[in-house]
BAFI-3210 file (N, C-alpha, C; in Angstrom, 3 decimals, decimal comma, padded with zeros to 6 digits):
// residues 283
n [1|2|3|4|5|6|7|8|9|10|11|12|13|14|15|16|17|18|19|20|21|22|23|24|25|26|27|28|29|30|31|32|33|34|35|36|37|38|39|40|41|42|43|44|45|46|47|48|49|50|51|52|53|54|55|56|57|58|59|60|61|62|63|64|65|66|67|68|69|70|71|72|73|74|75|76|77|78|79|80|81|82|83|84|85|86|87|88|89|90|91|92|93|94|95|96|97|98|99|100|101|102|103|104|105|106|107|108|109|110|111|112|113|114|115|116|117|118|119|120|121|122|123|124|125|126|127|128|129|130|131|132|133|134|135|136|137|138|139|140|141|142|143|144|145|146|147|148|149|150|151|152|153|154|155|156|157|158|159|160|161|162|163|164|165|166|167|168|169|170|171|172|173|174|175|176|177|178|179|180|181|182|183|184|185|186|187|188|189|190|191|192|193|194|195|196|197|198|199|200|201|202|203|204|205|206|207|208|209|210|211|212|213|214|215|216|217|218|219|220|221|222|223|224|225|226|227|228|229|230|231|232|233|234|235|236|237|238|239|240|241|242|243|244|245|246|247|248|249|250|251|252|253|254|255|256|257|258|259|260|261|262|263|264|265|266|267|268|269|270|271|272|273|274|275|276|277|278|279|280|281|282|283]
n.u [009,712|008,709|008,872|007,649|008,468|007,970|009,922|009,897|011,496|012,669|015,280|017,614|019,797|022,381|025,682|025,670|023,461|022,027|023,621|023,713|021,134|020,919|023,389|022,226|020,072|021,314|022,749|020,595|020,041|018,131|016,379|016,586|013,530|011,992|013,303|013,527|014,404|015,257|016,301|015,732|016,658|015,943|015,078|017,104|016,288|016,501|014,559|013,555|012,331|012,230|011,592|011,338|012,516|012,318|013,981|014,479|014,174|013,382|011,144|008,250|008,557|010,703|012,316|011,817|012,992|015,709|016,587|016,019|018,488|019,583|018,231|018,150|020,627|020,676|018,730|016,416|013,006|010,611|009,116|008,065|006,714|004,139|004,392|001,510|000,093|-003,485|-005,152|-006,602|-009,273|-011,858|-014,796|-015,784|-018,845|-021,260|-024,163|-023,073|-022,365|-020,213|-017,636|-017,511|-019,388|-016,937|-014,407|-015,778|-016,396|-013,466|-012,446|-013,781|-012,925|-010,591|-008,416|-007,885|-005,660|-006,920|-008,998|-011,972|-014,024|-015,945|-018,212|-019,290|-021,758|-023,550|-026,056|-028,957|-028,472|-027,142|-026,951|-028,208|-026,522|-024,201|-024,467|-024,921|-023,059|-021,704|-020,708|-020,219|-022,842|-022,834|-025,046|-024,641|-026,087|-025,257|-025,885|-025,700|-026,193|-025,009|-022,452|-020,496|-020,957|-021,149|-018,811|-017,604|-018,724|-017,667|-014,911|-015,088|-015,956|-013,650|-012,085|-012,749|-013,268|-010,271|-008,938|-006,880|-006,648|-008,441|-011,332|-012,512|-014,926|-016,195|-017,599|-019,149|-019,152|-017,513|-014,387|-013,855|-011,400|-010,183|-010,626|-009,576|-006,505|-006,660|-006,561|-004,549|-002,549|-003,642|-005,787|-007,762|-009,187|-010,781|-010,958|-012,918|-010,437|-010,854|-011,095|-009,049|-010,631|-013,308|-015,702|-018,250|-021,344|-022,763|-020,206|-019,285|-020,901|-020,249|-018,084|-018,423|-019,613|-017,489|-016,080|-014,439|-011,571|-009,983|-010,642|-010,467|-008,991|-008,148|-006,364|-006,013|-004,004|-006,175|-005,747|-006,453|-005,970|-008,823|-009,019|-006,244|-004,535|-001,090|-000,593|-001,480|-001,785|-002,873|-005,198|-006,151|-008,466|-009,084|-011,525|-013,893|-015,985|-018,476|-019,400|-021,801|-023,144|-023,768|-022,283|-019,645|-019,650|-020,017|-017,369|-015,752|-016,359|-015,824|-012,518|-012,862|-013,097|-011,543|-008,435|-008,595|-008,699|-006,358|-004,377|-005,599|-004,617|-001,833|-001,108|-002,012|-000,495|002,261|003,481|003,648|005,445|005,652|006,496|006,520|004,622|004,163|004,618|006,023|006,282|006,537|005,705]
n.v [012,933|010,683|011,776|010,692|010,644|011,393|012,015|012,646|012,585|013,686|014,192|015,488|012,507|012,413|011,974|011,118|011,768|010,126|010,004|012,661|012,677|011,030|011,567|014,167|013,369|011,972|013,809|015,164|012,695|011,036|008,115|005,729|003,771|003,199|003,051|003,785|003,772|005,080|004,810|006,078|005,661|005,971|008,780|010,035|010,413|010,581|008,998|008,833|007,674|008,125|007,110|007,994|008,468|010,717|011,834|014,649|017,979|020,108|021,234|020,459|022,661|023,750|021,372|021,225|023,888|023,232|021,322|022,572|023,425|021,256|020,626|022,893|023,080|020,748|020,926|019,711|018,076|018,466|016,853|016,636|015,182|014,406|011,424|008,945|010,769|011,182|012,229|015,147|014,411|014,523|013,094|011,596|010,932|009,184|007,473|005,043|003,041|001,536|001,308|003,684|002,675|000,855|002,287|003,571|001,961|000,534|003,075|003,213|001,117|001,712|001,381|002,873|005,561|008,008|011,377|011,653|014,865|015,187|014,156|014,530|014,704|014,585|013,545|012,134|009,962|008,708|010,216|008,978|007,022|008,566|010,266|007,827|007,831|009,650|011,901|014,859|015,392|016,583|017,522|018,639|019,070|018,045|019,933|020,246|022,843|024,189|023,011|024,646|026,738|024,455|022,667|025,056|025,307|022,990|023,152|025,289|024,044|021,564|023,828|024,844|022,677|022,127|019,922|017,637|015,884|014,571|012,193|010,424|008,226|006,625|008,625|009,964|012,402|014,423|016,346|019,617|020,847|023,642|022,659|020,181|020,987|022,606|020,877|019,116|016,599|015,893|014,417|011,635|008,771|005,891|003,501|000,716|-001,033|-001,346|000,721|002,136|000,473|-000,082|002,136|004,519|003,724|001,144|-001,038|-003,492|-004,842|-004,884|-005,865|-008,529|-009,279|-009,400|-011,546|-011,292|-012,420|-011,054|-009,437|-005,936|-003,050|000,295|002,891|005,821|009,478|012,283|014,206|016,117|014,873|012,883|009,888|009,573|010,074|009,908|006,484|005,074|002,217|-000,768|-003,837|-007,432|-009,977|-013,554|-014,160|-015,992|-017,797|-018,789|-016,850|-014,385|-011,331|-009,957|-011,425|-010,804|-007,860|-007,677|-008,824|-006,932|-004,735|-005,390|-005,588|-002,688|-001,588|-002,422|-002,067|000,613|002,050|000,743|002,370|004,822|004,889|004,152|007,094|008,790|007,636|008,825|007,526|007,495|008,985|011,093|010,892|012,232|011,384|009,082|006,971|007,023|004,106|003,656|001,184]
n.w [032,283|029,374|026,005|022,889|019,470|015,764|012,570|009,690|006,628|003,595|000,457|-001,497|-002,311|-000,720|000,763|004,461|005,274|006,994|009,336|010,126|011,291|012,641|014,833|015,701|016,944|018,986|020,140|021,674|023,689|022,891|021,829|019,911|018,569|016,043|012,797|009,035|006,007|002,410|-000,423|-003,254|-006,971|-009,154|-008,937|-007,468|-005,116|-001,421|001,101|004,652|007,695|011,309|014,577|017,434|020,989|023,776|026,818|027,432|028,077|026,066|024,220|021,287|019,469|020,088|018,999|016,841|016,067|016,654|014,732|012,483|011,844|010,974|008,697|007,111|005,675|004,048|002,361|002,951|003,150|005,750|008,566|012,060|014,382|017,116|018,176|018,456|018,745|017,884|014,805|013,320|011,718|008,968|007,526|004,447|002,570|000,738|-000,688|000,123|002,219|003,481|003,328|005,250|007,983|008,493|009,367|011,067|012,953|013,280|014,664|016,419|018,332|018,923|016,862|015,031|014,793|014,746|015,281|014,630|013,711|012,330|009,950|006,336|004,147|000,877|000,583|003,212|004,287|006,461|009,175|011,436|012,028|012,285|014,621|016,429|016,954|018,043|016,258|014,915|012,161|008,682|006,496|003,428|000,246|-002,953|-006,419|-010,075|-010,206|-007,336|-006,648|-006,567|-004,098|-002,584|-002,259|-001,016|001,154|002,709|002,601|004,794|006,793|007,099|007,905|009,970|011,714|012,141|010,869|009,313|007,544|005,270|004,393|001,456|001,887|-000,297|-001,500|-003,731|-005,478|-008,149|-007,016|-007,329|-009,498|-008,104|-005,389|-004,966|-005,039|-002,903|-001,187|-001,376|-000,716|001,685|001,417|001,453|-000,920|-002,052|-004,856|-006,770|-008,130|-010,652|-012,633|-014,718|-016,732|-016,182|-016,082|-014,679|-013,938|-011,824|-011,826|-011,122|-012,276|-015,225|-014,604|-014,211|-016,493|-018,241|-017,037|-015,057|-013,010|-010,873|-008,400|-006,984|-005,383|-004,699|-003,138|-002,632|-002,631|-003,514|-006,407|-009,003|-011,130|-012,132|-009,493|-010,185|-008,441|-006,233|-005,661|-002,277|-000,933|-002,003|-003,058|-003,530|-004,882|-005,304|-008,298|-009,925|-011,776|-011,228|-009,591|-008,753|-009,497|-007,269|-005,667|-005,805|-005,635|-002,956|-001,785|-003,212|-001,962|000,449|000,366|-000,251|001,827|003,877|002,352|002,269|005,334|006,193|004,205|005,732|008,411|007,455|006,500|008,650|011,052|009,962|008,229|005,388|002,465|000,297|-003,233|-006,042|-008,809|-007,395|-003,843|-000,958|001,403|004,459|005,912]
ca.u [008,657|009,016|007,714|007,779|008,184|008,515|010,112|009,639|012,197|012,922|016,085|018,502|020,925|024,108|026,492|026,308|022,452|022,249|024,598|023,529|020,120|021,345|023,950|021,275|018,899|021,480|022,861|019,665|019,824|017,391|016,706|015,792|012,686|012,482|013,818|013,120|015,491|014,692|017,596|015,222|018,127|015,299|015,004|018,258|015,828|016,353|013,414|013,448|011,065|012,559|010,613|012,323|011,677|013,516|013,451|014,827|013,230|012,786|009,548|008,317|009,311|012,167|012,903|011,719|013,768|016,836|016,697|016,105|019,573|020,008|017,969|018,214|021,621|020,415|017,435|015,174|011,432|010,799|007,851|008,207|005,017|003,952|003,590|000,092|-001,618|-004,686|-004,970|-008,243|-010,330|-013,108|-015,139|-016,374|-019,670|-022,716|-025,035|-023,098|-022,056|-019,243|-016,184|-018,307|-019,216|-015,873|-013,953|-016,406|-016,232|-012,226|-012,599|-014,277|-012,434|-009,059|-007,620|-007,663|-005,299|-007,829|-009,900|-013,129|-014,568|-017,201|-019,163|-019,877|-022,527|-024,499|-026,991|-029,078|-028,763|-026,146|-026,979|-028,078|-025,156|-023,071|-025,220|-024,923|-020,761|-021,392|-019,734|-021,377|-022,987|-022,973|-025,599|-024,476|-026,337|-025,041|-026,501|-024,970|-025,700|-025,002|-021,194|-019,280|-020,967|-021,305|-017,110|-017,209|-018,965|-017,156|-013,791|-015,803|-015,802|-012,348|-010,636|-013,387|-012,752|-008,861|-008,978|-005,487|-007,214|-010,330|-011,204|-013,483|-015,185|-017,109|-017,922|-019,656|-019,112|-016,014|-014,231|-013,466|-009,323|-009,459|-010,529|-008,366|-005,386|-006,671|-006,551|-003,245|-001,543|-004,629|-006,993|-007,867|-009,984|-010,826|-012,509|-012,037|-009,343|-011,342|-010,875|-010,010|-011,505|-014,826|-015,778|-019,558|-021,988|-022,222|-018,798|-019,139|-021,878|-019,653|-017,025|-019,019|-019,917|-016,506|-015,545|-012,686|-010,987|-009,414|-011,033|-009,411|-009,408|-006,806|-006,041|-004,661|-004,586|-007,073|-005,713|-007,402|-006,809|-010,088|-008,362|-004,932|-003,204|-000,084|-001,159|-001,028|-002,408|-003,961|-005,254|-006,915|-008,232|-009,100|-012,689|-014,214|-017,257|-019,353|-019,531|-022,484|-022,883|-023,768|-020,810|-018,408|-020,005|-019,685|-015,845|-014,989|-016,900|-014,589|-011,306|-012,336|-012,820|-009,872|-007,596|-008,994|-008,421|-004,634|-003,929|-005,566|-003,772|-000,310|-000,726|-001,796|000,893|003,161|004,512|003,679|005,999|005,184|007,357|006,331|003,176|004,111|004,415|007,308|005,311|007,532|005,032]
ca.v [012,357|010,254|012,336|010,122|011,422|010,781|012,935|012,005|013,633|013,793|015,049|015,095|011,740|012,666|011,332|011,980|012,355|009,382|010,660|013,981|012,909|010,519|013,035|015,023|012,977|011,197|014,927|015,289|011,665|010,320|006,849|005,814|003,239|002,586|003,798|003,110|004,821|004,355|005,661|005,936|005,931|006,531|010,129|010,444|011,109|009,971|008,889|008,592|007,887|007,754|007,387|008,027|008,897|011,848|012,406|016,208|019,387|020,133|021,021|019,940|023,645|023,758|020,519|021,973|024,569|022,588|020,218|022,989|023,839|020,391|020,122|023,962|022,971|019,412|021,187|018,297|018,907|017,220|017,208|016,599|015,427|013,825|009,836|008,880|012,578|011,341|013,283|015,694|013,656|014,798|012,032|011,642|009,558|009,266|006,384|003,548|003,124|000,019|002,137|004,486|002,022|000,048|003,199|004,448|000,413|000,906|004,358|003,055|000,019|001,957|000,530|003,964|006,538|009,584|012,121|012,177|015,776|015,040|013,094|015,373|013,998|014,892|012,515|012,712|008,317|008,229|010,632|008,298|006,500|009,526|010,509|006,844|007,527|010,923|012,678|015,601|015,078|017,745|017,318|019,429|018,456|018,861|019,744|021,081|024,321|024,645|022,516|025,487|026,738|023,280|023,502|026,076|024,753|021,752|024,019|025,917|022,386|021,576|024,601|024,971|021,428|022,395|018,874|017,889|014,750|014,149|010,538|010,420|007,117|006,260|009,616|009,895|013,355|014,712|017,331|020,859|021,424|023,962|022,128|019,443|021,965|023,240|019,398|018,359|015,920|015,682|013,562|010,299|008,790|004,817|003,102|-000,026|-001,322|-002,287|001,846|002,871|-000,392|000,037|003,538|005,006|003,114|-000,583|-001,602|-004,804|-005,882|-004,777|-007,083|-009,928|-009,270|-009,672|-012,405|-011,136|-013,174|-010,471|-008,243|-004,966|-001,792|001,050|004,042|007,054|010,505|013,163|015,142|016,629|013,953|011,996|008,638|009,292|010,777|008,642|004,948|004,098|000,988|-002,221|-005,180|-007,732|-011,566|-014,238|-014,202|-017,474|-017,623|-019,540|-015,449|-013,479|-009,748|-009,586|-011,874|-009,587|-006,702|-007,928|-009,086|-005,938|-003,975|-005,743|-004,727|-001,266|-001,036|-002,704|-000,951|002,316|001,445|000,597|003,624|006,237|004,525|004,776|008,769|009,092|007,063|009,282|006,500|007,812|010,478|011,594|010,613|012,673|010,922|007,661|007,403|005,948|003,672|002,817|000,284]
ca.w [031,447|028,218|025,083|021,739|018,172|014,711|012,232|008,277|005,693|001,945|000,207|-002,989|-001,381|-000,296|002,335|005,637|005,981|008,456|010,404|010,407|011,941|014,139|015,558|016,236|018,205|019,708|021,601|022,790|024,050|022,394|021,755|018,137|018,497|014,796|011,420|008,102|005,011|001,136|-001,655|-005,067|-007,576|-010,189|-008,852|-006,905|-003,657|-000,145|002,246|006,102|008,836|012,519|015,627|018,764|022,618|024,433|028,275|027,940|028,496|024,642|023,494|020,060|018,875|020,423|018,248|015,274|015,736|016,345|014,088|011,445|011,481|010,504|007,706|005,986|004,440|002,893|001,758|003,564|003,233|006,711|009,584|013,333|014,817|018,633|018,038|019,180|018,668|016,817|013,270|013,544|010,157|008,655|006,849|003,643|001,954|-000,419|-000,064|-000,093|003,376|004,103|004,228|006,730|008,811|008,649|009,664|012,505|014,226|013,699|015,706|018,277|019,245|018,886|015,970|013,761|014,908|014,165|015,643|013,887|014,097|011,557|008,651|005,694|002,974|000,155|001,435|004,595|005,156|007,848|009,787|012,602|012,155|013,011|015,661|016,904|017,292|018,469|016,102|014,311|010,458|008,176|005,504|002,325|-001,018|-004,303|-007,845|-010,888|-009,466|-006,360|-006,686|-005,853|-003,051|-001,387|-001,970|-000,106|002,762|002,979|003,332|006,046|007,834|007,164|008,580|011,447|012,703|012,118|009,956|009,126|006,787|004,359|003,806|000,836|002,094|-001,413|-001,591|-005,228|-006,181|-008,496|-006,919|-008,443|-009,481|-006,816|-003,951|-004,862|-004,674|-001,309|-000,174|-001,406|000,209|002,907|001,307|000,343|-001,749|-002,469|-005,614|-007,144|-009,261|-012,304|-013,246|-016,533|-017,758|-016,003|-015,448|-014,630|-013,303|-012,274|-012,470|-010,534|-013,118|-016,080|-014,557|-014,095|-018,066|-018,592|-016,636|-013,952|-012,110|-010,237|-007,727|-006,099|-004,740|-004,653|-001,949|-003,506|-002,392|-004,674|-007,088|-010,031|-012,050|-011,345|-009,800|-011,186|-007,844|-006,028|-004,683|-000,960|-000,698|-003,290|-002,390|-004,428|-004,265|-006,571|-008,524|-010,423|-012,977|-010,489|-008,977|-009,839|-009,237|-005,791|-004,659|-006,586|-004,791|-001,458|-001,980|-003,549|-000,585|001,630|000,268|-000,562|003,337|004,269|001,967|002,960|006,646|006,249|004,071|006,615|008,897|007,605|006,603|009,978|011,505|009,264|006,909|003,469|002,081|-000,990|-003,983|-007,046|-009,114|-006,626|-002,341|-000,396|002,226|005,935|006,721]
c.u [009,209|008,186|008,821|007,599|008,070|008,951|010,473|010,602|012,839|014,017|016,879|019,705|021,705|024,767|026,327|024,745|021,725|022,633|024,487|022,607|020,344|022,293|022,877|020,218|020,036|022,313|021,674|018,676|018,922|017,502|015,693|014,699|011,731|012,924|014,054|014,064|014,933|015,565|016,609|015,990|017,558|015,007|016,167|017,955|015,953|015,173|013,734|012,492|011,690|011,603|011,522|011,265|012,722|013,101|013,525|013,874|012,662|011,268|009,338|008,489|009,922|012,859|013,063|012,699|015,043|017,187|016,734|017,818|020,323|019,458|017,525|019,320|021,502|019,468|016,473|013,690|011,464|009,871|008,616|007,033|005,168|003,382|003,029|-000,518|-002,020|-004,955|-006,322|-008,648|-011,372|-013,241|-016,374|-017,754|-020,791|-023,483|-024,686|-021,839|-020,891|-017,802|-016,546|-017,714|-017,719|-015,096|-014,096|-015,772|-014,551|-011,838|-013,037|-013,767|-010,798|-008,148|-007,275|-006,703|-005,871|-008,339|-010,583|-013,899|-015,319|-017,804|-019,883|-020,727|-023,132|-025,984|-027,469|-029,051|-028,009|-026,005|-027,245|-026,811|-024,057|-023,155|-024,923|-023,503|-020,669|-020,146|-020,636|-021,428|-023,572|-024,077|-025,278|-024,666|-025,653|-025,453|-025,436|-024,572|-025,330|-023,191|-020,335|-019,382|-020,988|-019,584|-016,982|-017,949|-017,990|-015,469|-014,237|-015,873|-014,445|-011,555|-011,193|-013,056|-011,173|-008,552|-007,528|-006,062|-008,766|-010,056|-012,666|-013,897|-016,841|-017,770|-018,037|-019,666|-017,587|-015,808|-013,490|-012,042|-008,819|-009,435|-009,763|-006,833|-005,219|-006,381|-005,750|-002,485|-002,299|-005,618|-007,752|-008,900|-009,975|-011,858|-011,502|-011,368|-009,989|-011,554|-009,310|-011,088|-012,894|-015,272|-017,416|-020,272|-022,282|-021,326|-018,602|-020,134|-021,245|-018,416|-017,336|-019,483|-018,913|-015,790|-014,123|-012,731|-010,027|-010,859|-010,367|-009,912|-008,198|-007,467|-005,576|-004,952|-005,140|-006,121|-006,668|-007,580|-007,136|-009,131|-007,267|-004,135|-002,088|-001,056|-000,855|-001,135|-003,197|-003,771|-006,100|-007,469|-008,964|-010,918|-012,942|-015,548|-018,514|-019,946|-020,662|-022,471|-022,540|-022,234|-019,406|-018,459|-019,241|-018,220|-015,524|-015,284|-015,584|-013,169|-011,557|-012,238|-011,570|-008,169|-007,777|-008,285|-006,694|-004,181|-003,953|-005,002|-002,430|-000,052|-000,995|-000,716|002,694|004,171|004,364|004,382|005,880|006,538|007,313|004,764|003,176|004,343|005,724|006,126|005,964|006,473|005,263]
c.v [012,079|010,860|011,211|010,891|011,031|011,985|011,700|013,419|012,981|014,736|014,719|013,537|011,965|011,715|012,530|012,147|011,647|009,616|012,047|013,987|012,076|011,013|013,812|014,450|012,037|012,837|015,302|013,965|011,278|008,980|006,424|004,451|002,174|003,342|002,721|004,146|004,322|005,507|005,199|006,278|006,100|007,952|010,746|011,196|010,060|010,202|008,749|008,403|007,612|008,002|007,274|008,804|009,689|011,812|013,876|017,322|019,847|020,329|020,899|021,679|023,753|022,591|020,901|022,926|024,475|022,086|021,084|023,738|023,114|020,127|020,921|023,524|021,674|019,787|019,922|019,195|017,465|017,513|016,227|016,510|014,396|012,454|009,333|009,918|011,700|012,377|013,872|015,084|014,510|013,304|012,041|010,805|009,725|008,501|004,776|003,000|002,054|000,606|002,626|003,636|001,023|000,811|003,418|002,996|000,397|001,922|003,903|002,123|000,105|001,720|001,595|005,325|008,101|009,973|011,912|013,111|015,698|014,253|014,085|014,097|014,394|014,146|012,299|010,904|008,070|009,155|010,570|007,773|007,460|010,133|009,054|007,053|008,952|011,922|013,772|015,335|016,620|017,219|018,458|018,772|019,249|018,875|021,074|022,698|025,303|023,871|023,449|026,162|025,922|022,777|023,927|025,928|023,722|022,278|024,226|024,768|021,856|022,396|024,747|023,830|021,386|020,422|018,532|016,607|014,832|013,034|010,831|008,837|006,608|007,308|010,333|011,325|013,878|016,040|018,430|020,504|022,248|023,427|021,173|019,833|022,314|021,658|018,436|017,714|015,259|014,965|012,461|009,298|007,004|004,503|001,767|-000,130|-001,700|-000,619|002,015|001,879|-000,151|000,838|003,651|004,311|001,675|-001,059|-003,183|-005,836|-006,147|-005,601|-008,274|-010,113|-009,514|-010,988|-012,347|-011,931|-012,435|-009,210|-007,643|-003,317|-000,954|002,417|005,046|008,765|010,967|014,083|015,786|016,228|012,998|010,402|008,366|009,823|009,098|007,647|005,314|002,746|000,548|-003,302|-005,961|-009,298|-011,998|-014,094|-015,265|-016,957|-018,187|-017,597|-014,994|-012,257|-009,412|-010,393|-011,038|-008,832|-006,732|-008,225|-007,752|-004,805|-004,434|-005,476|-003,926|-001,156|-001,424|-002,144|000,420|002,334|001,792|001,666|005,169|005,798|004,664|005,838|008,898|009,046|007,950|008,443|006,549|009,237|010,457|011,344|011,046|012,343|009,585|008,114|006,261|005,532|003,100|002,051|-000,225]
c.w [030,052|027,034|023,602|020,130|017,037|014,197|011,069|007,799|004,246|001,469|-000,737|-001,781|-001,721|001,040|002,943|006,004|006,962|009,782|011,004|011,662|013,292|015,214|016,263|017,115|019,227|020,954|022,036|023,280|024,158|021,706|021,013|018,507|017,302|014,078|010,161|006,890|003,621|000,268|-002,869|-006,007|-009,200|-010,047|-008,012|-005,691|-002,208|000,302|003,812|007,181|009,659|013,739|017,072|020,121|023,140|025,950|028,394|027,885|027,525|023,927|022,383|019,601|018,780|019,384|017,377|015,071|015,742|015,052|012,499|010,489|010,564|008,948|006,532|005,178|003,373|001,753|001,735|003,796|004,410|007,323|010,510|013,822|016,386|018,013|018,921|019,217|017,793|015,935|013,550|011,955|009,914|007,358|005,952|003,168|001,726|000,282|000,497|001,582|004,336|004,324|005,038|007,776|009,248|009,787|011,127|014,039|014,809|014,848|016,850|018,982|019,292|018,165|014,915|014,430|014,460|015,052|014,899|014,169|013,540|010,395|007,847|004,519|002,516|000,450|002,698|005,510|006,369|008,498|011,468|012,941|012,656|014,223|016,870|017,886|017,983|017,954|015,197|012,916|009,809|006,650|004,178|000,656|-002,138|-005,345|-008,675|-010,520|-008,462|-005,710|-006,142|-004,296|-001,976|-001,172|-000,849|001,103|003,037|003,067|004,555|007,161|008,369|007,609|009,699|012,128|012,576|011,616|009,745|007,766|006,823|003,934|003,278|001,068|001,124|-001,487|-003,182|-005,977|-006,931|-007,862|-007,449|-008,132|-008,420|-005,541|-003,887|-004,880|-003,605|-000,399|-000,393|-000,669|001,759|002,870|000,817|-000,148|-001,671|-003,668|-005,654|-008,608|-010,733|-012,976|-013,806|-016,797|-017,112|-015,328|-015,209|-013,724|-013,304|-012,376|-012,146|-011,984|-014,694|-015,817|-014,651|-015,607|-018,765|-018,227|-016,020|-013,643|-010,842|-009,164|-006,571|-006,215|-004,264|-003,847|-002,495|-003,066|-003,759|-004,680|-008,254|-011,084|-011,639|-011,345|-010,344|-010,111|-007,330|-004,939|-003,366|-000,859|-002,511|-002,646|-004,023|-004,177|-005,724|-007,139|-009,527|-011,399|-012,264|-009,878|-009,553|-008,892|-007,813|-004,544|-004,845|-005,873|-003,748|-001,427|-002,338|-002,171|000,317|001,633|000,356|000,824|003,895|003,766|002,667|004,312|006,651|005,415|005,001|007,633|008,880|007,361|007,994|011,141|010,956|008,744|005,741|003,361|000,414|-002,198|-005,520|-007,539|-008,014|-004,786|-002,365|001,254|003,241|006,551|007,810]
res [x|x|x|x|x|x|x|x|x|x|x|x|x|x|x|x|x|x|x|x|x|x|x|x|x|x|x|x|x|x|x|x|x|x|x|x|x|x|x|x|x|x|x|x|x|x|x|x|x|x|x|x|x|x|x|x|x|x|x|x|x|x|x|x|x|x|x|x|x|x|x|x|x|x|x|x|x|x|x|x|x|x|x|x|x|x|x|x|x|x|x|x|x|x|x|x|x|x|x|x|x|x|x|x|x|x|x|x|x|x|x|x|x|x|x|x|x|x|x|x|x|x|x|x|x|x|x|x|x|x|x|x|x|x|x|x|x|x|x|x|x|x|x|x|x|x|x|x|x|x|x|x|x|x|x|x|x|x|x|x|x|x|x|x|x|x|x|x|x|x|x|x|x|x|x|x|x|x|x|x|x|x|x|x|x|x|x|x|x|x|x|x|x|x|x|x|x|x|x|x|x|x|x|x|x|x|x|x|x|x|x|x|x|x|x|x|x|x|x|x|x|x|x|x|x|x|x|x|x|x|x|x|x|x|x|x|x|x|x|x|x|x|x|x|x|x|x|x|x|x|x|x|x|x|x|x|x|x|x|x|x|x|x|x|x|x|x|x|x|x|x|x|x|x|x|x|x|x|x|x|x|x|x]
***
């Protein structure tokens, strides 16, 4: 039987770390499928993504534990994962429902590499909607005073559905420094691009007060500073003066879902490796 893999790795570049890995999958005659490499000579870090297929007996431990021989002396921060396991998700969202739905239609017609174990919301509106997809909805409201314990449910979700990814899908609340610590590297977030310049509320109407010509929408995992972690994804398209609010809207609606989309997509896929405040992206 044919088992498929990928294995993503990061490391100071040196010679020889090509060779190292391909040595290594090629004695346990394996047969590379793709590979993608990236030398940043602004941080003096190597990238890698390889995807390969093995016939041998090997179980993904057994790899891991090979392969670690290979990549204790580079000091490679690396992962080994089964290409095609679906990521267990949990899914984020307030009231405003077009990433949701974008997402769920993706899920169901096979186009999203995820599990979806659930739909958390401060809000009780899409609860049919989750019901519709058969996936379970967690209603957890929040108010000033009740922020930390609704935290702490929304962990309680995340480690019970063994979650490996949170997609905040327009999901209107800021979250605390610690939970964005506990969800490093796991969770991602979309707004649009017209932040710093048009923060709070309304932003589409505060653009159209301005007169963009640009509208866009950026992917980035959450850190703790609000909207400041590393990019995955931007998109953007052209906007005119003939535009009024609601056409803005609807255009910007449509990237943020489509960005979104193609970012949880390529963490899933395991093509974003992390690159300091920025991402290396093997599209």
């Amino acid at each position: 039987m044919t088992h498929t893999y990928v294995l993503t790795l990061s490391c100071n570049d040196r010679v020889g770390i090509v060779a190292a890995v391909s040595g290594f999958l090629a004695s346990r005659g394996a047969n590379i499928s793709e590979a993608a490499q990236y030398n940043d000579a602004s941080t003096g870090l190597f990238f890698m993504r390889v995807q390969f297929s093995t016939k041998g007996e090997d179980s993904l431990d057994a790899l891991r534990a090979s392969f670690n021989a290979v990549a204790e002396p580079m000091e490679m921060e690396w992962e080994l994962s089964e290409h095609g396991r679906r990521m267990p998700t949990v899914l984020m969202v307030s009231r405003l429902g077009h990433c949701l739905n974008d997402l769920l239609f993706r899920h169901r017609t096979g186009q999203l590499p995820l599990e979806i174990r659930a739909i958390v919301s401060n809000h009780r509106d899409f609860y049919q909607l989750a019901a519709a997809h058969d996936i379970p909805f967690h209603h957890v409201p929040v108010t000033a005073a009740t922020r930390s314990a609704a935290e702490g449910r929304l962990l309680e979700i995340v480690e019970s559905t063994q979650a490996e990814l949170v997609v905040l899908a327009r999901y209107m609340q800021i979250l605390s420094d610690d939970l964005c610590r506990s969800l490093a590297g796991r969770a991602i977030n979309i707004h649009h691009s017209f932040l710093p310049s048009f923060k709070g509320a309304r932003p589409y109407q505060q653009a159209f007060d301005r007169g963009v010509k640009l509208i866009g929408a950026t992917a980035h995992y959450v850190t703790a500073e609000l909207d400041e972690g590393p990019i995955i994804e931007q998109d953007v398209a052209r906007a005119d003066h003939s535009m009024q609010p609601e056409a803005l809207t609807a255009m910007g609606r449509d990237i943020e879902s489509a960005v979104l989309a193609r970012a949880v997509t390529w963490h899933a896929q395991r093509r974003v490796l992390p690159n300091g405040h920025k991402t290396v992206v093997f599209r």
